[in-house]
N, C-alpha and C positions, 0 to 999 in steps of 0.2 A: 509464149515468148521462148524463143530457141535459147541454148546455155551460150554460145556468142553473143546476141544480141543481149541479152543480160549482162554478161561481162564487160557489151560495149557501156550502159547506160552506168554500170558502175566505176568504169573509168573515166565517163566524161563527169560522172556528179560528185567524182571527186572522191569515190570510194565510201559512201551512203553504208551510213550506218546502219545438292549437287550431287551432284552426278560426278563418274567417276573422273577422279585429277591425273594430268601429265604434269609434270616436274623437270623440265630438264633433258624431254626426251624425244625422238621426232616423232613425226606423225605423218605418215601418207595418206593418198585418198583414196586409196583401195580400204585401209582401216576405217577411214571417218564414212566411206558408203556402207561396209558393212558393221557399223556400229550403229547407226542410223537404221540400218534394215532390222538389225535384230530390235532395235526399242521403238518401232511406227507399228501402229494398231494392227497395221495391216498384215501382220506375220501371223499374230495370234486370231485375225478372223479367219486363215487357214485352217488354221489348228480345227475352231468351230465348225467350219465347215465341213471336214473331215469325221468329225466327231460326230453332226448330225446325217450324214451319210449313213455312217453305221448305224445308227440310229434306226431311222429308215428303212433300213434295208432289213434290219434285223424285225421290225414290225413286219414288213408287209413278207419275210419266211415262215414266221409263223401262223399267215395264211394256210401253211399246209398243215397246219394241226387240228386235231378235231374239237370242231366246237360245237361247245355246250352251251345249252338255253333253257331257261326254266318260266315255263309257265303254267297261269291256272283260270279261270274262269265262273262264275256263279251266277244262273240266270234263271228269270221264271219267264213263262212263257203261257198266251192263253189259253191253249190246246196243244192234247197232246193224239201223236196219229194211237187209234183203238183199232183191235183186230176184232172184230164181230162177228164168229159164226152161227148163224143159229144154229138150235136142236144137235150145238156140239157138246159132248159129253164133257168138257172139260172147259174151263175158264182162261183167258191171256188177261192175267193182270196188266192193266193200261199203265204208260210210266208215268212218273210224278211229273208236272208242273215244272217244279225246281228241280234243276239240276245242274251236276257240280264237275269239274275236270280239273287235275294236279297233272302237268305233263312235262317231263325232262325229256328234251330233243338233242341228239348226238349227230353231228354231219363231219362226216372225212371228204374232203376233195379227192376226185382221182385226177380231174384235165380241165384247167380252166381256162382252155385260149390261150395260151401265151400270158394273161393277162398281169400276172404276177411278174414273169423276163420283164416285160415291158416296162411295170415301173421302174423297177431295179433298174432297166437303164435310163430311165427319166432320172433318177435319183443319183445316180452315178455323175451322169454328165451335168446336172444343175450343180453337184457340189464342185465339179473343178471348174464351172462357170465361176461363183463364187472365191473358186482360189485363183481361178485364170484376174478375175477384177482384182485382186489382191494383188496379185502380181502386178497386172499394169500400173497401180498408183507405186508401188513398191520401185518400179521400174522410174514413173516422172520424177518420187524423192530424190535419185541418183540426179537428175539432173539439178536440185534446188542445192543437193549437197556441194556439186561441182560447179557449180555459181558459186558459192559460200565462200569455198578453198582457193578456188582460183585469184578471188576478192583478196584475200589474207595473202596469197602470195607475192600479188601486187604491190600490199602494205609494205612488206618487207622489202620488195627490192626496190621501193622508193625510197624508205628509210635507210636502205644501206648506200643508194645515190645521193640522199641530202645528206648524208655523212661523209662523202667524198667532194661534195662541193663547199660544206663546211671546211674540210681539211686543206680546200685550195684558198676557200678567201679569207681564213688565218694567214695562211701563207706570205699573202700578200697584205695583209695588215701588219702580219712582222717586218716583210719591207717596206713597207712604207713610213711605220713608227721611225726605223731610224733614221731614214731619210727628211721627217720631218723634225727630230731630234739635231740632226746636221743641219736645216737649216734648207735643204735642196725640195721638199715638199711642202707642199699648203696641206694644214690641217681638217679642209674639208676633204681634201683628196681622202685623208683617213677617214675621217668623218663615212663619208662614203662607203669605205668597205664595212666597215664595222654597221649599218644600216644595212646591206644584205647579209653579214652575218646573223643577222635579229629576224630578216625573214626567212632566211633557211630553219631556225632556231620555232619561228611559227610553224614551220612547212612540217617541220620533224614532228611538233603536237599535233598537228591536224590526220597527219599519218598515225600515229600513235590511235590516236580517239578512233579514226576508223576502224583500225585492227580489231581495236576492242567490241566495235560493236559488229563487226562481222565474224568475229570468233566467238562472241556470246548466242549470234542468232547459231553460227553451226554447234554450239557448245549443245542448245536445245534439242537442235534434232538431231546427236548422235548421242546426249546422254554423258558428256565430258564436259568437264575443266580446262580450258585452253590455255594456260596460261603465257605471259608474256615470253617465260622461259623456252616457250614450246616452239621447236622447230617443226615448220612444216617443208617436207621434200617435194623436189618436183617430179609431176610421176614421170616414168616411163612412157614413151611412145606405143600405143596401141597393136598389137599384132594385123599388120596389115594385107592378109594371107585371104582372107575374105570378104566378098562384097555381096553377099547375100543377106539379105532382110530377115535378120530374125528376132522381129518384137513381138512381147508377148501381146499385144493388142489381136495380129496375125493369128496365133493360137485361139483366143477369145472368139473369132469373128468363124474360126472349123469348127468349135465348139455349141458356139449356137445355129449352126447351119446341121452338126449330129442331132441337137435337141430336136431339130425339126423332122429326122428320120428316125428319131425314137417316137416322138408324138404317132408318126404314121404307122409303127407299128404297132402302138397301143389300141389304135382304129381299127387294125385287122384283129386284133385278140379279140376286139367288142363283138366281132362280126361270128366269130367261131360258138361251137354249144358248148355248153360246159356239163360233167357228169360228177358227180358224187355219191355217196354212200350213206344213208340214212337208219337211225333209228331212233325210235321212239315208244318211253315209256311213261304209262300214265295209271292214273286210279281217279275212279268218278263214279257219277251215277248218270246214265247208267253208263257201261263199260262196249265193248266192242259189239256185245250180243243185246241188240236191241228189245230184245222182249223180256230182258230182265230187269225187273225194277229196283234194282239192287245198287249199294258201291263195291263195286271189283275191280283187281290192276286188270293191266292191259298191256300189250307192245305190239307195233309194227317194224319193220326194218325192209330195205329193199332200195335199188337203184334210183337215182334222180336225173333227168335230164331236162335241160333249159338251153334254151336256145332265143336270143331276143332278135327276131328278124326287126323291131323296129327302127335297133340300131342301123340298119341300111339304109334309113332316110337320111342321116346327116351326115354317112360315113363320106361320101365324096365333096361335101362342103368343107368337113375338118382337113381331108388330105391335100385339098385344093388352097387351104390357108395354111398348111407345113410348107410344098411347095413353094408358098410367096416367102414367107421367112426365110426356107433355106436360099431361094435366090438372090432376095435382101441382102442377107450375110454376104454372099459372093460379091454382091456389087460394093458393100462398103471396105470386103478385102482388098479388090483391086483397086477402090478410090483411095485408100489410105496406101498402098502401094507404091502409086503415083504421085502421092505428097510426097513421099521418107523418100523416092526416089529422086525428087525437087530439089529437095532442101540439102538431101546426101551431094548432089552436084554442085549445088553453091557451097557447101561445104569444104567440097575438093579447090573450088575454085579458088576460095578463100585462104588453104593450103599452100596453096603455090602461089598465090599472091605473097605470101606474109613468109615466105621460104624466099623470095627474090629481096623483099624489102630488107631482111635480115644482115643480106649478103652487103647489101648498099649499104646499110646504116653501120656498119663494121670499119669498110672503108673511111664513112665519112666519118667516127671518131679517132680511126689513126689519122687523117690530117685536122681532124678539129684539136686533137693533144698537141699536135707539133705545133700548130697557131699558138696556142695556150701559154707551151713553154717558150717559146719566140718572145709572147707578149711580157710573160713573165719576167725574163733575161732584161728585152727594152724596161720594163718598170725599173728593174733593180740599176741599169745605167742610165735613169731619169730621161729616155729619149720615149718611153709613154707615160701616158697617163693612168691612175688609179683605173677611168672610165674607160680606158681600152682593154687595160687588164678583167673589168667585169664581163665587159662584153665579151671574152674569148672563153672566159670561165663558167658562161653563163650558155653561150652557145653550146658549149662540150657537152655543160650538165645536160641540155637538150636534147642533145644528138642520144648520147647513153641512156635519158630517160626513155627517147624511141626505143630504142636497140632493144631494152627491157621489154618494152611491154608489148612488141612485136615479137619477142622469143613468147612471151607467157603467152601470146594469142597463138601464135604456131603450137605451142604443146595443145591450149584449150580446146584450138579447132580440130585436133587429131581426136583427142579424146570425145568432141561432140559426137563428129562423125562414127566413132566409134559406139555412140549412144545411141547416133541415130537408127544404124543400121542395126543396131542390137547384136553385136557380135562381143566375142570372150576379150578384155583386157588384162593386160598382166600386171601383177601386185610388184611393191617394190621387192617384197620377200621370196619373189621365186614363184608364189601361186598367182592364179589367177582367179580372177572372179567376173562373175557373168553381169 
C-alpha cells in the first residue's frame, strides 16, 4: 500500500489507532525517519555484513600462504619385490613387510587462475547484496514512518478545528442564554447548542485517543516518547529539481546482475592450470632408496602443475545459467521501473489535483465565515434561529476541516512522490536526508 493510500484509509477510519522522551519540543520527520533508521535491525545487519566480508576475504588471502600438512602411514603387505642375482657375490637384503612413513608437506601457490580474484568478488558483491536488502526494507520503514506522522498531523489539526468550533458554539450559547433569560428564546433553542457543544467535546476525545495511538505505534519504531506536549512540524516540501528513479531496489537488481559476471569469472579461473611449489619431508621405512631396509629421513621439493580439463564439461552450462540471472535482473529493473514510474505519475496527478482543491476550499471558507457571522448577527437580533446558526457553524467547521486535510495531502503526496522516486528531501534543519 502506497504512503497516500495509507493516509487515505486513516482518514476515512477516523485516524485508527522507553525510549528516548520529548518534552515540550518539536519534532520533524526528517528526525523521526532517521531515528527510526538508526534503531531497525536493519542498519546493524549492514554492520554484519560488512564484518563478514572481511572475514572472507581475509580467509580466502591467506590462500596464498604456504601450507602445511602432516601425515603418516603403517602398513604390512604380503610381499615384498626381492632382488635375486644368482652366483652374485653380495646379498640385497629384501624390505620388511611392514612398513612405516612420517611425512610433513609444504605447498606455496604461485598462479591459481584467477581463482582466489574471483571469490573475492563473489564475496564483495554478496555482502553489499546483503546491505543493498538492508537498504531496501530501510528505505519501505521511511514510508511506515511517514504514514505514522502524517496520521498525528492530522490529529492535531483536527483538534486545533474542534477547538474553533467549540469556540463558535460557546459563542452562540452565550447568545442565546440571554436571550432566553429576556424571555425572546425557547430553551431548547439553547438546549440545542449546548448538545453540539458535548459532541464537539466527544470529537476532541476521539482525536485525542487517536493521537495517542499513532504516536505510540511511531513512538516504537523510532525508539521515543511522543508525548502530548510534543510538537510535530510540517515538513518542507521535497526538492523538486529531480525526476530520476533512484531506489535502492534499482541498485539491488546491478548488484545481482554483477553477481552473475562474477560467477562467470570464477568459471574461467576453473578452466585455467594452476602451478605451485612443493616440498616434502619425511622419515620411514624404508626411505627414498628402495633397497634399504632401513628408517631414514627423506625430502622432495619441485614444481606442481594441475590442470582440470574436466571442468570444461560444465563450464558452458554454469555460464549459460549467469547469463539467465543477469538478464533476469534487467528485466525485473525495467519492470519495477515502470511501476515507480506509474505510480510517480498518479502521484503528480494527485499533486495538482489537491493544489487546485486547496485554492477552492480557501474561497469557499472566506464566504462560509461571512455566512456564519451573518447568521451569527441574525441570532443575536432574534430574526434566526439557534438551528441556522448551527448550520452555518457547522458548515464552516467543514469547509476548514477540508482545507486541512487537503493541505496535509498536498504536503504528503509531495513527500510520497519524493519516496517514490527515491530522490534527496530536505530536513527542517537545513540538512538533508536521503
Amino acid at each position: 500500500m502506497s504512503v497516500h493510500s495509507t493516509f487515505q484509509v486513516i482518514c476515512l477510519a477516523g485516524l485508527l489507532a522507553a525510549p528516548s522522551g520529548l518534552r515540550g519540543q518539536s519534532f520533524t520527520l526528517s528526525m523521526a525517519e532517521e531515528r527510526a533508521r538508526k534503531h531497525f535491525p536493519a542498519l546493524r545487519q549492514q554492520a554484519l555484513a560488512r564484518q563478514a566480508r572481511d572475514i572472507t576475504a581475509s580467509n580466502l588471502m591467506k590462500g596464498y600462504l604456504p601450507q602445511v600438512s602432516l601425515g603418516g602411514q603403517a602398513t604390512y603387505q604380503s610381499d615384498v619385490t626381492q632382488l635375486l642375482i644368482p652366483n652374485a657375490p653380495f646379498k640385497v637384503e629384501p624390505l620388511s613387510k611392514d612398513q612405516y612413513r612420517l611425512t610433513v608437506d609444504v605447498a606455496q601457490t604461485l598462479f591459481d587462475g584467477g581463482w582466489t580474484r574471483a571469490q573475492l568478488g563473489i564475496a564483495e558483491v554478496q555482502s553489499q547484496l546483503e546491505e543493498g536488502r538492508a537498504e531496501v526494507d530501510l528505505h519501505r520503514l521511511r514510508q511506515q514512518v511517514q504514514a505514522l506522522y502524517f496520521g498525528i498531523l492530522l490529529s492535531d489539526a483536527m483538534a486545533a478545528q474542534t477547538d474553533v468550533l467549540k469556540a463558535d458554539i460557546d459563542e452562540g450559547i452565550r447568545k442565546v442564554s440571554a436571550q432566553v433569560e429576556g424571555g425572546t428564546a425557547f430553551r431548547s433553542a439553547l438546549d440545542a447548542l449546548k448538545a453540539e457543544a458535548l459532541r464537539a467535546e466527544q470529537r476532541r476525545i476521539e482525536v485525542a485517543a487517536s493521537r495517542r495511538g499513532l504516536s505510540e505505534a511511531l513512538g516504537i519504531l523510532t525508539d521515543t516518547v511522543l508525548g502530548e506536549a510534543v510538537r510535530l512540524e510540517i515538513p518542507p516540501s521535497p526538492f523538486g529539481g529531480t525526476e530520476t528513479i533512484q531506489r535502492p531496489e534499482l541498485e539491488l537488481f546491478r548488484l545481482q546482475a554483477l553477481l552473475g559476471e562474477q560467477q562467470k569469472s570464477l568459471t574461467d579461473a576453473r578452466l585455467r592450470p594452476r602451478t605451485s611449489l612443493f616440498l616434502t619431508g619425511g622419515y620411514g621405512r624404508p626411505g627414498l632408496n628402495m633397497l634399504k631396509n632401513s628408517f631414514e629421513p627423506y625430502g622432495i621439493g619441485g614444481l606442481r602443475f594441475q590442470w582440470n580439463l574436466g571442468a570444461r564439461y560444465t563450464a558452458h552450462g554454469e555460464k549459460a545459467l549467469a547469463d539467465i540471472g543477469i538478464r533476469n535482473a534487467g528485466l525485473q529493473a525495467e519492470a519495477f521501473r515502470l511501476q515507480t514510474e506509474s505510480q510517480a505519475r498518479q502521484q503528480r496527478a494527485d499533486i495538482d489535483r489537491l493544489s487546485r482543491l486547496t485554492d477552492a476550499d480557501r474561497s469557499i471558507i472566506a464566504l462560509r465565515t461571512s455566512v456564519k457571522q451573518a447568521a451569527l448577527a441574525q441570532l443575536e437580533a432574534g430574526v434566526a434561529t439557534a438551528a441556522d446558526y448551527l448550520r452555518e457553524v457547522n458548515a464552516e467547521d467543514m469547509a476548514r476541516q477540508t482545507l486541512r486535510l487537503h493541505e496535509l495531502q498536498l504536503v504528503q503526496s509531495r513527500v510520497a512522490l519524493a519516496w517514490t522516486l527515491g530522490s534527496d528531501r530536505p530536513s527542517t534543519d537545513g540538512s538533508s536526508t536521503k
